[in-house]
C-alpha positions as CSV (number, residue, x, y, z in Angstrom):
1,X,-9.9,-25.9,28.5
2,X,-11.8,-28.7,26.1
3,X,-13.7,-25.5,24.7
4,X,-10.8,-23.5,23.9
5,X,-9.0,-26.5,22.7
6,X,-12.4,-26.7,20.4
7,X,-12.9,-22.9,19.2
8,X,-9.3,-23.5,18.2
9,X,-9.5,-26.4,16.4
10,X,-12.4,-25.6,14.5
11,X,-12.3,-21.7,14.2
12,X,-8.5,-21.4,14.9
13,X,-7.2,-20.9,11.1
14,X,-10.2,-18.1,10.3
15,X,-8.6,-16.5,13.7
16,X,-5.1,-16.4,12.3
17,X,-6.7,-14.9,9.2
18,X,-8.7,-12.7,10.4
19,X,-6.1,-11.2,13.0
20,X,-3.2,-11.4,10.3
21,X,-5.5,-9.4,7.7
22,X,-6.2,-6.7,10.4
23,X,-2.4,-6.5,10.9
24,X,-1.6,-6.4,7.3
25,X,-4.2,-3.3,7.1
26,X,-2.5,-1.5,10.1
27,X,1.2,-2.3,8.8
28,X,-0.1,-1.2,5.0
29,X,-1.5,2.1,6.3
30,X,1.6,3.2,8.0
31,X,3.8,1.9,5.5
32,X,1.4,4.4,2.5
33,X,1.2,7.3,5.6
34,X,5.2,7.5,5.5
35,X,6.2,7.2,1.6
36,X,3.6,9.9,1.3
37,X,5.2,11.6,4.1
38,X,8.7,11.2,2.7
39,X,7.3,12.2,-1.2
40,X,6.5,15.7,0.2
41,X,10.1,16.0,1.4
42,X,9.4,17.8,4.6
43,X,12.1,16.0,6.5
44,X,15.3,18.2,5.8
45,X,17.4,16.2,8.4
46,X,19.3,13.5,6.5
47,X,19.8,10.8,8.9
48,X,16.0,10.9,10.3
49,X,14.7,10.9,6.6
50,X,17.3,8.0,6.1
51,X,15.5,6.6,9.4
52,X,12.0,7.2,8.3
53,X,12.9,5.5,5.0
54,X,14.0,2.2,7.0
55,X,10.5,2.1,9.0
56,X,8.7,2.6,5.5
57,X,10.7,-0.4,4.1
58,X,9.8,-2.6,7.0
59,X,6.5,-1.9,7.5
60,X,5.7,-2.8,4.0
61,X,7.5,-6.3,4.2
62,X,6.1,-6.9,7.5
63,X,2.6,-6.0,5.4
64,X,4.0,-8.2,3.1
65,X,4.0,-11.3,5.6
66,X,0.8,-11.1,6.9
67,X,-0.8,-10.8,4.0
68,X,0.9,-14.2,3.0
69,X,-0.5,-15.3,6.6
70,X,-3.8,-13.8,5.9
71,X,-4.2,-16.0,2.6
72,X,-2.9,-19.2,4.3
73,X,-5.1,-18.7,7.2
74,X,-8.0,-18.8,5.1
75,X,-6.5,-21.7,2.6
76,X,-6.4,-23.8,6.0
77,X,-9.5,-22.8,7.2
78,X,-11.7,-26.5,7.6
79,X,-15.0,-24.4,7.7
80,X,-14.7,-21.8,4.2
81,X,-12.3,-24.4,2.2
82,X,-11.4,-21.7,-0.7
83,X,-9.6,-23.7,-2.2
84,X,-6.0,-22.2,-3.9
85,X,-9.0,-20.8,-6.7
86,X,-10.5,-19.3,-3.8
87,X,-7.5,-17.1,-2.3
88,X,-5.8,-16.5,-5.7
89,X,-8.5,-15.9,-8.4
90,X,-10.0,-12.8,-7.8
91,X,-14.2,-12.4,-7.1
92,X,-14.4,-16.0,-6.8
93,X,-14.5,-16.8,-3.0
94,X,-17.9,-16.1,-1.2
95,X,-19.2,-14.8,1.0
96,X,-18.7,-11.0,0.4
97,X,-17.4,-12.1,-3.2
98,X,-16.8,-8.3,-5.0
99,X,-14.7,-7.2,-1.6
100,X,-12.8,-10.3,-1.1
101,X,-11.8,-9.7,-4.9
102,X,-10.8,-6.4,-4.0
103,X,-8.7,-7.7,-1.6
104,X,-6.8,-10.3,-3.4
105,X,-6.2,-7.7,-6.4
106,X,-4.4,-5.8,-3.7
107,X,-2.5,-8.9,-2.1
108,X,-1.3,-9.4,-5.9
109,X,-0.3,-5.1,-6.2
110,X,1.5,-5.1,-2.3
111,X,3.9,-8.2,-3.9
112,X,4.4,-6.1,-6.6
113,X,5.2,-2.9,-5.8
114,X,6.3,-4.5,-2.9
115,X,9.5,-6.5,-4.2
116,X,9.9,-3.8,-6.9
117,X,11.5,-2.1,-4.4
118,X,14.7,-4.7,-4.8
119,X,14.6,-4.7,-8.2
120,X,14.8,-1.0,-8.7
121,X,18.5,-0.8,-10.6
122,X,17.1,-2.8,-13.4
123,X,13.6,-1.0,-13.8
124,X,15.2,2.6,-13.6
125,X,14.6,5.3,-10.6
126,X,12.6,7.2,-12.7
127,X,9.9,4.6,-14.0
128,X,9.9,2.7,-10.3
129,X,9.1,6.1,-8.5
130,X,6.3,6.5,-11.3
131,X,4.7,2.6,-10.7
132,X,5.7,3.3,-6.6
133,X,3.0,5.8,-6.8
134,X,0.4,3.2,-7.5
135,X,0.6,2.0,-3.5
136,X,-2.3,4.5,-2.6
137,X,-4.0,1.9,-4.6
138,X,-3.1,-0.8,-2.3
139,X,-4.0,0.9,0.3
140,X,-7.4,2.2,-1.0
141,X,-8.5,-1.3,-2.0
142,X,-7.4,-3.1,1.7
143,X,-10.0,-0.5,2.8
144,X,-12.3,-1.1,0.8
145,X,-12.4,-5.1,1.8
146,X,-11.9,-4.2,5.4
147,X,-15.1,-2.4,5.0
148,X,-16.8,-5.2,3.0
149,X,-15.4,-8.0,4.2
150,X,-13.9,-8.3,7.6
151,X,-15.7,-9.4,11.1
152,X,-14.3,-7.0,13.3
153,X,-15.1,-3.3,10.3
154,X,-18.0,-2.9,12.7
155,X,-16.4,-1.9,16.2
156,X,-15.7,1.6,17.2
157,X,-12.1,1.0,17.4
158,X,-11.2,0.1,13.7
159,X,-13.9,2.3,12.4
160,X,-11.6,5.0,14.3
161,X,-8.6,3.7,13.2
162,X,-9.7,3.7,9.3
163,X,-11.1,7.1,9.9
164,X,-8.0,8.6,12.0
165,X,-5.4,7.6,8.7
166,X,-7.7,8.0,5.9
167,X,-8.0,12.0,6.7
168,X,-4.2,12.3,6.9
169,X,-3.5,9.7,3.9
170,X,-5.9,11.8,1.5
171,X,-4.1,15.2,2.6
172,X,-0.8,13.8,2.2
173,X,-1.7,12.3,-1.2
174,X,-3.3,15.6,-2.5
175,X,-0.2,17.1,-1.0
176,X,2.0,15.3,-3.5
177,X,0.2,15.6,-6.7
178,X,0.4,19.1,-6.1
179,X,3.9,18.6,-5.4
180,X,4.6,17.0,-8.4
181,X,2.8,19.0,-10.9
182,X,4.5,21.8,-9.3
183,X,7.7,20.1,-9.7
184,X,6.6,19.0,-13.3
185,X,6.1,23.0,-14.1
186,X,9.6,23.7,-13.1
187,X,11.1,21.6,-15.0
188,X,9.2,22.8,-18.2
189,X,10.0,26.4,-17.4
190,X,14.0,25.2,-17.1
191,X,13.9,23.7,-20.2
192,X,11.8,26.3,-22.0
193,X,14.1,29.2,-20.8
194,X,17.7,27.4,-21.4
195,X,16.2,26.8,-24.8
196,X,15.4,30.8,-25.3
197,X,18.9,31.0,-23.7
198,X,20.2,29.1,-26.7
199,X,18.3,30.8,-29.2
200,X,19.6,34.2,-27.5
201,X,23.2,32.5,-27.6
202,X,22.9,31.6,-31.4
203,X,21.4,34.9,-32.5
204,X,24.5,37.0,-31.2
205,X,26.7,34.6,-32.4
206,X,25.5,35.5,-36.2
């Protein structure tokens, strides 16, 4: 009991940072598996897409939270004392300086694109969805400083876990930028043929 009661007390913040920032990966991942899920639109049943849309929303403010937990946890912790410079400059805490940078510059992007999400109406649809895209960043850099940075990127069973969504991620993700330049081609072709429409519309009108 006295050397649980010890561990805790002197390793028992880096614990609740280290378990919070594996969390925050896991909740991130699945949170970037489904909007690039939902982006190709291969759900045609309303309500689950409508469903689907609630997890993604929740996942990414319950990434949200541990990431806040994560950064606390190490603010707290007696033995790497960070300082706030630490946890909110980036490439300034050591050791493993370049990927804990990495990871703060993704803590700062999740918040972002994060609580853009509320504030949608007053950005626009169109110019949201375009800076909503930008969460495969997040996603690419929280790997990255899992990788570089974390205890526990060693075991078999993140290593499989990183491996097992990455694949499916990078599909996905290739998936829509096909889908949107597709999309993007359409729309050219409309506009270029109700304008030869038009012409065609004038010219028999003369």
């Amino acid at each position: 009991m006295t050397s649980i009661s010890h561990t805790l007390s002197t390793h028992g913040w880096w614990i609740v940072s280290r378990s919070s920032g594996i969390v925050a990966f896991v909740l991130i991942t699945v949170s970037v598996m489904l909007g690039l899920t939902m982006a190709g639109k291969p759900v045609r049943d309303p309500q689950f897409a409508k469903n689907l849309r609630a997890v993604h929303e929740q996942t990414a403010i319950a990434g949200l939270v541990a990431i806040g937990i994560h950064g606390l946890g190490l603010l707290l912790d007696p033995w790497l004392k960070p300082g706030v410079s630490g946890i909110a400059i980036p490439f300034t805490l050591g050791p493993h300086t370049f990927w804990t940078g990495l990871g703060v510059i993704a803590g700062y992007l999740a918040m972002l694109l994060g609580l853009s999400f509320y504030l949608r109406r007053q950005i626009g649809a169109r110019l949201w969805r375009k800076a909503h895209r930008a969460t495969i960043v997040v996603y690419v850099l929280g790997l990255f400083h899992a990788l570089g940075a974390g205890s526990d990127t060693g075991s078999m069973i993140f290593l499989g876990f990183a491996v097992a969504t990455a694949v499916p991620i990078a599909i996905l993700f290739v998936y829509r930028l096909g889908a949107t330049r597709r999309n993007s081609e359409r729309r050219r072709a409309g506009v270029r043929e109700r304008a030869r429409a038009t012409s065609r519309a004038l010219y028999d009108t003369v």
